[in-house]
GUVOGU-173027 format. One record per residue (C-alpha): residue in one letter; residue number from 1; x, y, z. Coordinates in nm, 4 decimals, always signed. Layout:
N
+------+-----+----------+----------+----------+
: type : seq :        X :        Y :        Z :
+------+-----+----------+----------+----------+
:    A : NUM :        X :        Y :        Z :
...
+------+-----+----------+----------+----------+
This chain:
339
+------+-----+----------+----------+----------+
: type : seq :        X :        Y :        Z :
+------+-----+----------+----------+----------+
:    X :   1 :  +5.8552 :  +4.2152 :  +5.5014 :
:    X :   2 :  +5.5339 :  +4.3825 :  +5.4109 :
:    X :   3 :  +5.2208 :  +4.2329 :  +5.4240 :
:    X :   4 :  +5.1612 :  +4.2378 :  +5.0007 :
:    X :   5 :  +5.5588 :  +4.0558 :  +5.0167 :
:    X :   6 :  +5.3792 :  +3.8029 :  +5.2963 :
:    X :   7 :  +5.0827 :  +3.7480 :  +5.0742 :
:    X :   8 :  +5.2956 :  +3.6699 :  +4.7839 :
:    X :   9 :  +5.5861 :  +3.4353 :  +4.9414 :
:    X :  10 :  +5.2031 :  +3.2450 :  +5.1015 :
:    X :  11 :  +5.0663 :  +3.2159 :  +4.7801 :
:    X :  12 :  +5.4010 :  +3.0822 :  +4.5819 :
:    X :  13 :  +5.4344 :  +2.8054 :  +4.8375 :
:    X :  14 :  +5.0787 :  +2.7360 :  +4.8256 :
:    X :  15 :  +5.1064 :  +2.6896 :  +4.4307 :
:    X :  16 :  +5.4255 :  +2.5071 :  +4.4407 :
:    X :  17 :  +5.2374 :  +2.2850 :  +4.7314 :
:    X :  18 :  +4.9100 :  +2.2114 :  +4.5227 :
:    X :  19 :  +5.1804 :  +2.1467 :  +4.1815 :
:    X :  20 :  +5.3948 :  +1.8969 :  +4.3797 :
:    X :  21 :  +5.0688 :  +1.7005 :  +4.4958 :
:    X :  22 :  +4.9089 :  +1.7242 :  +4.1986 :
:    X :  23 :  +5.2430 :  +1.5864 :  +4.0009 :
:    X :  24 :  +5.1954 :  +1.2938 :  +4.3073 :
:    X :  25 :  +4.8495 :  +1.2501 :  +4.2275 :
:    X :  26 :  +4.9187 :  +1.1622 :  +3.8515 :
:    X :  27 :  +5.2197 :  +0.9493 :  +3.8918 :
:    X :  28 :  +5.0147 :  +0.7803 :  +4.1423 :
:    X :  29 :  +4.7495 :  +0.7204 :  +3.9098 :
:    X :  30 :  +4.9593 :  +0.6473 :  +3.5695 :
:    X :  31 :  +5.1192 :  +0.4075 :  +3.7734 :
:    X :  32 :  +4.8030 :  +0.2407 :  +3.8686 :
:    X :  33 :  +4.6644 :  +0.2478 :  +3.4969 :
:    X :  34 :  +4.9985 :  +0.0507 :  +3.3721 :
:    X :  35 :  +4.9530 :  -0.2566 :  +3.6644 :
:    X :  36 :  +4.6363 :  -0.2486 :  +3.4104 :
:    X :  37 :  +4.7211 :  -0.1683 :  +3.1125 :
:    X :  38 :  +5.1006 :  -0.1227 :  +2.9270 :
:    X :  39 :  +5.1389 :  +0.0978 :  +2.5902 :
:    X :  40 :  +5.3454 :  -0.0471 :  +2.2792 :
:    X :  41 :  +5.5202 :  +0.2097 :  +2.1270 :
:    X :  42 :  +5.6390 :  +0.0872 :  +1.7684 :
:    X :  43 :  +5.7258 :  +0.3501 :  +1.5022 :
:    X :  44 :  +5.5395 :  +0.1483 :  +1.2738 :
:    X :  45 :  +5.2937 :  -0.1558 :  +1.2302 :
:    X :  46 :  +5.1892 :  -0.3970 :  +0.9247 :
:    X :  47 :  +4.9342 :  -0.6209 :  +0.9664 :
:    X :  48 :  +4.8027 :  -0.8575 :  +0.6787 :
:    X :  49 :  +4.4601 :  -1.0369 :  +0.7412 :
:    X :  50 :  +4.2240 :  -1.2948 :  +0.6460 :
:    X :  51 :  +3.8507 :  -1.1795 :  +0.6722 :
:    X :  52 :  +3.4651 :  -1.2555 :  +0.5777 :
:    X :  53 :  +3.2020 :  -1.0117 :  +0.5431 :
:    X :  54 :  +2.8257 :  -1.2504 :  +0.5369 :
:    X :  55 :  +2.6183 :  -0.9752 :  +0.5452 :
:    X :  56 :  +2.2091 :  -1.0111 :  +0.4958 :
:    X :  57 :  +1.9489 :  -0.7720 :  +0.3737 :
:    X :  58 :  +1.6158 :  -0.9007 :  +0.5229 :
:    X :  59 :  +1.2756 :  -0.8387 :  +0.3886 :
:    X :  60 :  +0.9636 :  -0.9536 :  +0.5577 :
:    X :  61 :  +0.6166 :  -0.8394 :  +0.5964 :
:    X :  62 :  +0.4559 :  -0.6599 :  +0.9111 :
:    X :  63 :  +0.2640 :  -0.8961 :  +1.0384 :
:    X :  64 :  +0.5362 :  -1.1569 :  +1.0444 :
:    X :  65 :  +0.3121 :  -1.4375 :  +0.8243 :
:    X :  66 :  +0.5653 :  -1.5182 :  +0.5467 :
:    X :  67 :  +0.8986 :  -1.5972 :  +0.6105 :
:    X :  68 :  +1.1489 :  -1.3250 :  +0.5300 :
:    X :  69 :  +1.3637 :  -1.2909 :  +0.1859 :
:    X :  70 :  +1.7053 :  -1.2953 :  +0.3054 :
:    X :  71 :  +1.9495 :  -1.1623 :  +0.0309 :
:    X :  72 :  +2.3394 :  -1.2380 :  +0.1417 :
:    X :  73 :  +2.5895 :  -1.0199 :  +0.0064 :
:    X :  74 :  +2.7478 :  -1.2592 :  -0.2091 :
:    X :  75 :  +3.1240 :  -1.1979 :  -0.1555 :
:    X :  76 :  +3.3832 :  -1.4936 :  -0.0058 :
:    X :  77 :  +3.7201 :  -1.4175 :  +0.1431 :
:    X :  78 :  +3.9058 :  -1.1162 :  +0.1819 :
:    X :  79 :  +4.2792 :  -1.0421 :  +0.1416 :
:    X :  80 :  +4.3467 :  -0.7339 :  +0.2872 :
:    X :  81 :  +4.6033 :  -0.5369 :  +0.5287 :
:    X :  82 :  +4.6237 :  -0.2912 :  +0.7514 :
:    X :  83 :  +4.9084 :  -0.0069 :  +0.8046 :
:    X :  84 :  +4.9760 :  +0.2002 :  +1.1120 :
:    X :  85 :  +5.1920 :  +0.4924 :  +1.2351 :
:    X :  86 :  +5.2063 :  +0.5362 :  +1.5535 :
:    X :  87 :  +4.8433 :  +0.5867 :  +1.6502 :
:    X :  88 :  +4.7012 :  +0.6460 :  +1.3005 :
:    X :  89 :  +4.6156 :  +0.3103 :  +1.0839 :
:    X :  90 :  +4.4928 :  +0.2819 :  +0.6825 :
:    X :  91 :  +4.3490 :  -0.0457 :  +0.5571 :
:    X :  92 :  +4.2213 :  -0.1886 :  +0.2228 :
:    X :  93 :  +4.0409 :  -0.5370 :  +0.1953 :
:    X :  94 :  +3.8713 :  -0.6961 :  -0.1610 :
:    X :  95 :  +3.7001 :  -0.9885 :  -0.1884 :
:    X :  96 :  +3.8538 :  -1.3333 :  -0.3427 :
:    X :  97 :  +3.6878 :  -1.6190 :  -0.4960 :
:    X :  98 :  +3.6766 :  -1.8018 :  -0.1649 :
:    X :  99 :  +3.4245 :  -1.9670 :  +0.0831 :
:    X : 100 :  +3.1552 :  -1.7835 :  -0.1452 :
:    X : 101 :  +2.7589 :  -1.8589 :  -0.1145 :
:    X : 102 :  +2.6758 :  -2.1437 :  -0.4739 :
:    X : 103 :  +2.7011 :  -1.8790 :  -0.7222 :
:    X : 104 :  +2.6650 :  -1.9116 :  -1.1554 :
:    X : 105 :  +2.9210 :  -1.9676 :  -1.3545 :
:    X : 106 :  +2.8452 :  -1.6024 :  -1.4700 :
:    X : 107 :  +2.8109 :  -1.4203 :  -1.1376 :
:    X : 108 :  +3.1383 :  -1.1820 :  -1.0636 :
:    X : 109 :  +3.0453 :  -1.0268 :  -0.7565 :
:    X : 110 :  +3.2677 :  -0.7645 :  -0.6104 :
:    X : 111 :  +3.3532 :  -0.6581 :  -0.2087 :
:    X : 112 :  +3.6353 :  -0.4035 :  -0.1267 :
:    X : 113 :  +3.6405 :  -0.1940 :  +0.1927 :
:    X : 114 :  +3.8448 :  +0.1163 :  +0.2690 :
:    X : 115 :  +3.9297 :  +0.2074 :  +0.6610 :
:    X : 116 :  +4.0934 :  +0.5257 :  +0.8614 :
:    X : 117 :  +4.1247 :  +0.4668 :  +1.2295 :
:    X : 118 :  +4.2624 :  +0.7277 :  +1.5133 :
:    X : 119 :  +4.2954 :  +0.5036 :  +1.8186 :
:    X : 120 :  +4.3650 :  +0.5833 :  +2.1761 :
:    X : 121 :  +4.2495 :  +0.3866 :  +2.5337 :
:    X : 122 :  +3.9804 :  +0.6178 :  +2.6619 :
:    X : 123 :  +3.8851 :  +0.7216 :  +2.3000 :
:    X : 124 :  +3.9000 :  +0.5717 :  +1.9373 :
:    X : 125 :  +3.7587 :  +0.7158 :  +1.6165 :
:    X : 126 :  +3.7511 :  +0.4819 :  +1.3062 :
:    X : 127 :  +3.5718 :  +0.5062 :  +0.9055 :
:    X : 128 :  +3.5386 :  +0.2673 :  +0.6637 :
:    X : 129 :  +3.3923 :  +0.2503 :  +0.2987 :
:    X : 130 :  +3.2267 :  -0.0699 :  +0.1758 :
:    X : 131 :  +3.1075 :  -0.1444 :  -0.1587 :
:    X : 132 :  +2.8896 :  -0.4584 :  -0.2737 :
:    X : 133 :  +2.7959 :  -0.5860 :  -0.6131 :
:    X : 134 :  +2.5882 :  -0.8895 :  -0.5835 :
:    X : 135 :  +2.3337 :  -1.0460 :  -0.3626 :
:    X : 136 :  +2.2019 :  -1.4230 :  -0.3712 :
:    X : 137 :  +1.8315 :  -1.4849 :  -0.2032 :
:    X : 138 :  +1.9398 :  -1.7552 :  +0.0578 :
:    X : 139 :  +1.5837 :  -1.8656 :  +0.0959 :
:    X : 140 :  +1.5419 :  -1.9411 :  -0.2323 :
:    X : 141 :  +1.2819 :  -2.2737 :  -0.1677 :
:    X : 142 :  +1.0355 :  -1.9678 :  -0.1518 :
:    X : 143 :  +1.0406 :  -1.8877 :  -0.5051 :
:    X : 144 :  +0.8367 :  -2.1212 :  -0.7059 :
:    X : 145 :  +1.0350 :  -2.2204 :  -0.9952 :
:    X : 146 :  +0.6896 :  -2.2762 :  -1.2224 :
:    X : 147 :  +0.6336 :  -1.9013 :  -1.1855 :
:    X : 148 :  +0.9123 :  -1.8329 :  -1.3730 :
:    X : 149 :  +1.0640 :  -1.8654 :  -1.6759 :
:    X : 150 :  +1.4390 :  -1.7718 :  -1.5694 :
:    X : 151 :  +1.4019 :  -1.8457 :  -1.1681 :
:    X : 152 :  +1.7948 :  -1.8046 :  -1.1213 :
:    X : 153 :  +1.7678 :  -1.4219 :  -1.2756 :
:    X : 154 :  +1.5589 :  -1.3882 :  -0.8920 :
:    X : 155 :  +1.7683 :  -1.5730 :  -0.7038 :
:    X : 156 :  +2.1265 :  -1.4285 :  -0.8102 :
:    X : 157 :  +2.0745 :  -1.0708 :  -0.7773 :
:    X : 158 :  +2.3919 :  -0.9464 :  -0.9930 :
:    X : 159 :  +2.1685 :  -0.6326 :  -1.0357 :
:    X : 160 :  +2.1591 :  -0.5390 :  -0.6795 :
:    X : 161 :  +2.4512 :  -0.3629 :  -0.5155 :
:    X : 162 :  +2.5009 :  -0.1782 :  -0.1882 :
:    X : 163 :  +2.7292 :  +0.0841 :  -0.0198 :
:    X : 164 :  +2.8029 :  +0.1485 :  +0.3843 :
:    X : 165 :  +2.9863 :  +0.4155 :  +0.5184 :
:    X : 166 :  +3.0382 :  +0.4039 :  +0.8703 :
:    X : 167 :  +3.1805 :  +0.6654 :  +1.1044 :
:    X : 168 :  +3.2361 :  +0.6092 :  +1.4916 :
:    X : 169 :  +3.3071 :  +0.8013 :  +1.7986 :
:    X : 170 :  +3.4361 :  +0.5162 :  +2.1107 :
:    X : 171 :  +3.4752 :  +0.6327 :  +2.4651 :
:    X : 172 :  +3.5641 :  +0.4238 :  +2.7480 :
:    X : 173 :  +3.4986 :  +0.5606 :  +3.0900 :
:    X : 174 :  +3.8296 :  +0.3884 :  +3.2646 :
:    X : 175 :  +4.1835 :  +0.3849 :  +3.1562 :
:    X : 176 :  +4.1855 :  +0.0626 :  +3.3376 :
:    X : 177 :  +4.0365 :  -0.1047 :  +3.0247 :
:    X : 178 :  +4.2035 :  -0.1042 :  +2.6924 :
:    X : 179 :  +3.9839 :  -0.1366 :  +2.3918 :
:    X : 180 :  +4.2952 :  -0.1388 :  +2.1686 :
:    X : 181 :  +4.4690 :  -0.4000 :  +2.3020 :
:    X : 182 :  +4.2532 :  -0.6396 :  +2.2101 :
:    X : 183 :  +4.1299 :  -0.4906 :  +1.8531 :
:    X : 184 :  +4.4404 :  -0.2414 :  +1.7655 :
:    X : 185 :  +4.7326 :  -0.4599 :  +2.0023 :
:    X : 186 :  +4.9144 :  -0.1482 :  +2.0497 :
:    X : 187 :  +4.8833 :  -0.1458 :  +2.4062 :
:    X : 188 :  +4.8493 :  -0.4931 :  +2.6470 :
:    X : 189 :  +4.5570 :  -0.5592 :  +2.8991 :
:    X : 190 :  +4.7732 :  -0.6800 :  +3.2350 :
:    X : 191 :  +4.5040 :  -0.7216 :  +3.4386 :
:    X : 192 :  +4.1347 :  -0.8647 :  +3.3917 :
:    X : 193 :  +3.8911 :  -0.5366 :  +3.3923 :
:    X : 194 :  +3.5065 :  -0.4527 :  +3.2472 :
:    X : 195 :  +3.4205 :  -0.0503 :  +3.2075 :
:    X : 196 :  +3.1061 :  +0.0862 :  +3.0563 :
:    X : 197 :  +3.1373 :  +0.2975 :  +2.7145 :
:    X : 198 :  +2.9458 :  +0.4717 :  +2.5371 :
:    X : 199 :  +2.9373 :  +0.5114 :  +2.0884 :
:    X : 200 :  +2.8336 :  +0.7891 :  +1.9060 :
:    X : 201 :  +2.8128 :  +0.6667 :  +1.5006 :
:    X : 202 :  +2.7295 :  +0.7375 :  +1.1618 :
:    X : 203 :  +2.5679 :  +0.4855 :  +0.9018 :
:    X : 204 :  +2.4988 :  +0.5408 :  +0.6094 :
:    X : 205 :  +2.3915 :  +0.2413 :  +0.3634 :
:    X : 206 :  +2.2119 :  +0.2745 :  +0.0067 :
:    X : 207 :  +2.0796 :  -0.0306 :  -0.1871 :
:    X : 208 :  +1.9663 :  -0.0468 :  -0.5138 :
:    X : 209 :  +1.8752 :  -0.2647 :  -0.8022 :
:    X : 210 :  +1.7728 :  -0.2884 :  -1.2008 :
:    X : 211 :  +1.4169 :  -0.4025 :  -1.0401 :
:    X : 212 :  +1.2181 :  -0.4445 :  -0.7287 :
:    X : 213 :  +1.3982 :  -0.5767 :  -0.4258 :
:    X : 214 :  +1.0380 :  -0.8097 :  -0.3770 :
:    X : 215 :  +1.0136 :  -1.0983 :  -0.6090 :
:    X : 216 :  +0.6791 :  -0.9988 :  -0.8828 :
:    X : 217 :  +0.4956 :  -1.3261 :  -0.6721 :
:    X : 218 :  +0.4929 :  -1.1647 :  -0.3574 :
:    X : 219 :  +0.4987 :  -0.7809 :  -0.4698 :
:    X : 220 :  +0.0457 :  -0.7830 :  -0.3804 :
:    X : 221 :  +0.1500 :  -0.8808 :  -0.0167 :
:    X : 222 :  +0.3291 :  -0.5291 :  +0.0508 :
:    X : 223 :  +0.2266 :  -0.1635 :  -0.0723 :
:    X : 224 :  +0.4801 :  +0.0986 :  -0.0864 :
:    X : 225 :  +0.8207 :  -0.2103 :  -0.0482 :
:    X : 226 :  +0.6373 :  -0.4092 :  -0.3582 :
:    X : 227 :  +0.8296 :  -0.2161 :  -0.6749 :
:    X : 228 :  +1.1208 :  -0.0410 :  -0.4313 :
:    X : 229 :  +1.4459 :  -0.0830 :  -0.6318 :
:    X : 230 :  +1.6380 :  +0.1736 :  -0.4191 :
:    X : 231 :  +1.7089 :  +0.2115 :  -0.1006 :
:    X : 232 :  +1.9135 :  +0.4847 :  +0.1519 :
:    X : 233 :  +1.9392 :  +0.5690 :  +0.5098 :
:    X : 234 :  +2.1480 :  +0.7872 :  +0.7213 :
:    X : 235 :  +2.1390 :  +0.6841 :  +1.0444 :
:    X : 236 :  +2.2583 :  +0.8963 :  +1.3734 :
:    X : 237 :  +2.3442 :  +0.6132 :  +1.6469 :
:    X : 238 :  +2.3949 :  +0.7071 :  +2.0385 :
:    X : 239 :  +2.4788 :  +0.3822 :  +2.1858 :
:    X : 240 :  +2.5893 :  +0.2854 :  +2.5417 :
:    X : 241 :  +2.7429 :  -0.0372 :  +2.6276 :
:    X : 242 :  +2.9437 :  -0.2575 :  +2.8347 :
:    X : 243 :  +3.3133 :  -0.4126 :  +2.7573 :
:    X : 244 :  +3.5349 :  -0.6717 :  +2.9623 :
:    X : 245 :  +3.8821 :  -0.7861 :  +2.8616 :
:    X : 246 :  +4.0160 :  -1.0886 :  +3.0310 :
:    X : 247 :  +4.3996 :  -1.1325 :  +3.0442 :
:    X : 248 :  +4.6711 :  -1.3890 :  +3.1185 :
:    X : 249 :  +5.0624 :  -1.4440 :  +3.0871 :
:    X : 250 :  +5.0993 :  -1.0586 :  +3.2028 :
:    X : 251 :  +4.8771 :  -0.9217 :  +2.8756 :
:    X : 252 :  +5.0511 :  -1.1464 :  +2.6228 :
:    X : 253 :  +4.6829 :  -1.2789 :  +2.6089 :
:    X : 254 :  +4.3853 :  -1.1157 :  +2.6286 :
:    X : 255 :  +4.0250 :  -1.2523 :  +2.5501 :
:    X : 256 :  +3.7041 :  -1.0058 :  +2.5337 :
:    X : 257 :  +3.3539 :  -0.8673 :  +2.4767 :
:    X : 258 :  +3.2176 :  -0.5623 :  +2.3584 :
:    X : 259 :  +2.8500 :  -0.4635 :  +2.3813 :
:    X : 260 :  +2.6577 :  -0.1615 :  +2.2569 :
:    X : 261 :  +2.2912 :  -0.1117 :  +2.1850 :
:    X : 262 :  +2.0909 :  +0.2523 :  +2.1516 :
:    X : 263 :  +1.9144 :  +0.4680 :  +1.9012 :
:    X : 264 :  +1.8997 :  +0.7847 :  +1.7228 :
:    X : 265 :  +1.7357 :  +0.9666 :  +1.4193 :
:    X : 266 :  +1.7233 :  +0.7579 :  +1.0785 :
:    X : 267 :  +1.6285 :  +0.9189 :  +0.7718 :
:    X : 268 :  +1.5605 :  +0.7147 :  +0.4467 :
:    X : 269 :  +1.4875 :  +0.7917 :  +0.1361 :
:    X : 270 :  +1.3578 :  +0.4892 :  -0.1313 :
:    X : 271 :  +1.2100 :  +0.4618 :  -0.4891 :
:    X : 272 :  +0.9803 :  +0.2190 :  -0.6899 :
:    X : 273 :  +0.7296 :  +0.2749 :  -0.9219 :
:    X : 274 :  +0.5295 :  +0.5057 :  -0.7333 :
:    X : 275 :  +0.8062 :  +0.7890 :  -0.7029 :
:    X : 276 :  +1.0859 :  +0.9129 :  -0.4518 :
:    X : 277 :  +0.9592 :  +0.9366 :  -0.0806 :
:    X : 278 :  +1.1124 :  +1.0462 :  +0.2758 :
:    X : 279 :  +1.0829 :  +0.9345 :  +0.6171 :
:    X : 280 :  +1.2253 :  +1.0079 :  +0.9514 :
:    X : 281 :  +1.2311 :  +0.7331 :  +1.2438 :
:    X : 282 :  +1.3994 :  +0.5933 :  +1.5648 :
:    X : 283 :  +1.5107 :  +0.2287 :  +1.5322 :
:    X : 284 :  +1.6732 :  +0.0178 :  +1.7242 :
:    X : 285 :  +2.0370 :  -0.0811 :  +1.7097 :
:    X : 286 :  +2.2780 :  -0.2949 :  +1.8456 :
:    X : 287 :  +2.6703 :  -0.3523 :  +1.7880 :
:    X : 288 :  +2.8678 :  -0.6479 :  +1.9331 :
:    X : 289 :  +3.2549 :  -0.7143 :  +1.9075 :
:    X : 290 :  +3.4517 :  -0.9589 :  +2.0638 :
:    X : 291 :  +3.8667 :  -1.0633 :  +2.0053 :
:    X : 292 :  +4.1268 :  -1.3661 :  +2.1045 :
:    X : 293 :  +4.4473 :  -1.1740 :  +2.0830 :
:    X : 294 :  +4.7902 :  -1.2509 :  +2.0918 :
:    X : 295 :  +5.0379 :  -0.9396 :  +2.2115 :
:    X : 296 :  +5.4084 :  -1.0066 :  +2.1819 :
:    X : 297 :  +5.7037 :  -0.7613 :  +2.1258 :
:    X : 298 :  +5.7665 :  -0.7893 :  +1.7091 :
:    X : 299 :  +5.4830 :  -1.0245 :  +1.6325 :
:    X : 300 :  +5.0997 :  -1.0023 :  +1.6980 :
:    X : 301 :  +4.8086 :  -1.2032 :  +1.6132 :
:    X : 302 :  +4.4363 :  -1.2292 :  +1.6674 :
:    X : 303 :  +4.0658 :  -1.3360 :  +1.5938 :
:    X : 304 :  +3.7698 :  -1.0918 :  +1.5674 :
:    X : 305 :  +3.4012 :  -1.1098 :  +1.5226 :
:    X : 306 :  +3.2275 :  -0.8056 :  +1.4998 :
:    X : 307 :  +2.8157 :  -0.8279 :  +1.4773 :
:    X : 308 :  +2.5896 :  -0.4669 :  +1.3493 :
:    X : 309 :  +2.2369 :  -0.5059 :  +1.3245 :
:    X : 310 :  +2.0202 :  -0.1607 :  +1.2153 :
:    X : 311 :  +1.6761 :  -0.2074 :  +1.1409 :
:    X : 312 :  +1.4744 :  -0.0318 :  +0.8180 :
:    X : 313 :  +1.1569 :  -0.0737 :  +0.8627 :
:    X : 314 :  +0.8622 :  +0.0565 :  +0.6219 :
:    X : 315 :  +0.5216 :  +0.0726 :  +0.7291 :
:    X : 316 :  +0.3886 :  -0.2197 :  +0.5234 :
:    X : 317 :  +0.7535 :  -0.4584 :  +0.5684 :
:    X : 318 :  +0.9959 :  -0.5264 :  +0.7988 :
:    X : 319 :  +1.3790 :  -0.4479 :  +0.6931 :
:    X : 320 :  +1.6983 :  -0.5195 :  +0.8274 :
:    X : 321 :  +2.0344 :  -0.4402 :  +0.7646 :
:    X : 322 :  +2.3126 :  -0.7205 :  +0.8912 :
:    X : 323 :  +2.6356 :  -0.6200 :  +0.8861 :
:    X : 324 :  +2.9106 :  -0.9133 :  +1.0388 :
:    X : 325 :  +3.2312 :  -1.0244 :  +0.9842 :
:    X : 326 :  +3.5259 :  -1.2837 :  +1.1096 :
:    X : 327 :  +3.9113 :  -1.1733 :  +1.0708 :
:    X : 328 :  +4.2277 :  -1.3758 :  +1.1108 :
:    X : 329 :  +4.5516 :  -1.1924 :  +1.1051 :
:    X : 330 :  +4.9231 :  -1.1463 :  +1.2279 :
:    X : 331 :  +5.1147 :  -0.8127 :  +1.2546 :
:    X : 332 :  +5.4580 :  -0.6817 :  +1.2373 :
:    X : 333 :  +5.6168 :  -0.4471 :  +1.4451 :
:    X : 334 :  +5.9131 :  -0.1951 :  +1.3908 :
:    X : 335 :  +6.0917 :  +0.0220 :  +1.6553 :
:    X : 336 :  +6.2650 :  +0.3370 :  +1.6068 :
:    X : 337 :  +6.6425 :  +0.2994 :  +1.6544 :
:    X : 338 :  +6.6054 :  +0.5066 :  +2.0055 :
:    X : 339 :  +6.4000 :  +0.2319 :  +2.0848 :
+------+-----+----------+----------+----------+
């Protein structure tokens, strides 16, 4: 045999050596990630739902002396559902006259939200659309009523309205942990585990209004917020976080908390009476999400609380956006007939 024949039969066995351990090497491992975590494999999914959006739009000056105006979006109950094929899911929620803030007999306010979501355990990638008509001041003891000739025009805000998009990047650095199984339930969290994650997101909300956001009493206390009647930002978030997902009756139930806070450029953009202006600025954000879920074969349930919090700060107010919700729901399962 010549040495180029040696070198050749050396190398093959050397390949077919480093092939067979790595094959070991990742049955090894996918058999350690499913004493953690087991995949669902349903051709497809239907899930109806229960859910609340209260979300708050704060206003508050920079030195912190007056109490903040907090205007509540002023939708109740949603009816919505969600759809899913395989790993891709569709959803569509709208608001019903239910568990709503004390509204006029005149006030129709309107809440529907539109949601893509491409889910997977290590990564996840989800959008939604939200649009608000309608905000109710929540505070309203602050308005004095004798300054007014129609107080309840300043207290129901028909005239303001708001929309959110929101785009997000999830990564979870262990396939020991299972994000899904507790908000998707398409896989099921055997064992108890924590991992750290990180989120990369978009945000983009716009408010605006038939008049100023700041009730005409208070409008000397601020300078460029006093006649703002519009409102956007687009907001770059890098967040890094922690999640844990406890489990029982072999992942049948799992329990868990989500936590994510970071920053990243904002821009905004408002109006008033004094023109259009632009700003650029870091703020602070923060994202929380916990889940109760219930995992079996055909039929799935669960509980959800999800809490977003961006700040909007000018440089005479302080702003906030709010964004949280509670959801109630029970899915469906079907399997394909190989199944």
């Amino acid at each position: 045999m010549s040495n180029t024949h040696r070198y050749a039969v050396i190398l093959f066995c050397t390949l077919i050596g480093l092939l067979a351990n790595a094959t070991k090497t990742n049955a090894q491992k996918e058999g350690k990630d499913r004493q953690y975590v087991e995949p669902i494999n349903p051709l497809i999914a239907i899930r109806p739902y229960i859910k609340q959006n209260v979300d708050f739009y704060t206003i508050g000056d920079r030195d912190g002396e007056m109490k903040p105006l907090m205007y509540r979006t002023a939708s109740g109950v949603s009816f919505g559902g969600q759809f899913t094929f395989k790993f891709f899911n569709f959803s569509y929620e709208r608001t019903m006259p239910l568990l709503q803030p004390k509204l006029t007999e005149s006030f129709q306010p309107v809440y529907q939200q539109f949601g893509l979501g491409f889910e997977g355990r290590s990564f996840g990638m989800s959008f939604n659309l939200a649009e608000y008509k309608g905000f109710v001041l929540q505070n309203r003891s602050q308005i004095p009523d004798s300054l007014y000739s129609d107080v309840e025009s300043v207290v129901y805000r028909q005239d303001m309205r708001a929309k959110s998009f929101n785009a997000a990047l999830r990564f979870t650095f262990s396939r020991s942990v299972s994000a899904k199984a507790l908000f998707e339930q398409s896989e099921r969290q055997k064992r108890s585990a924590g991992a750290f994650g990180m989120m990369l997101a978009e945000k983009f909300v716009e408010l605006r209004s038939d008049s100023s956001f700041v009730p005409a009493h208070i409008q000397d206390q601020f300078s460029e917020t006093a006649t703002m009647n519009r409102l956007w930002i687009n907001n770059i978030q890098l967040m890094v976080g922690y999640g844990y997902i406890a489990a029982a009756a072999d992942g049948k139930l799992n329990a868990g908390l989500f936590m994510y806070t970071g920053s990243g450029p904002q821009i905004r953009q408002w109006s008033g009476d004094d023109g259009r202006k632009r700003s650029l600025r870091f703020p602070a954000v923060a994202k929380v999400r916990a889940g109760l879920a219930l995992n079996g074969k055909y039929i799935y349930g669960r509980i959800i609380g999800d809490f977003d919090y961006t700040t909007m700060g000018m440089k005479d107010s302080r702003m906030r956006w709010w964004e949280t919700y509670w959801e109630v729901s029970v899915g469906f399962r079907l399997y394909s007939n190989k199944k």
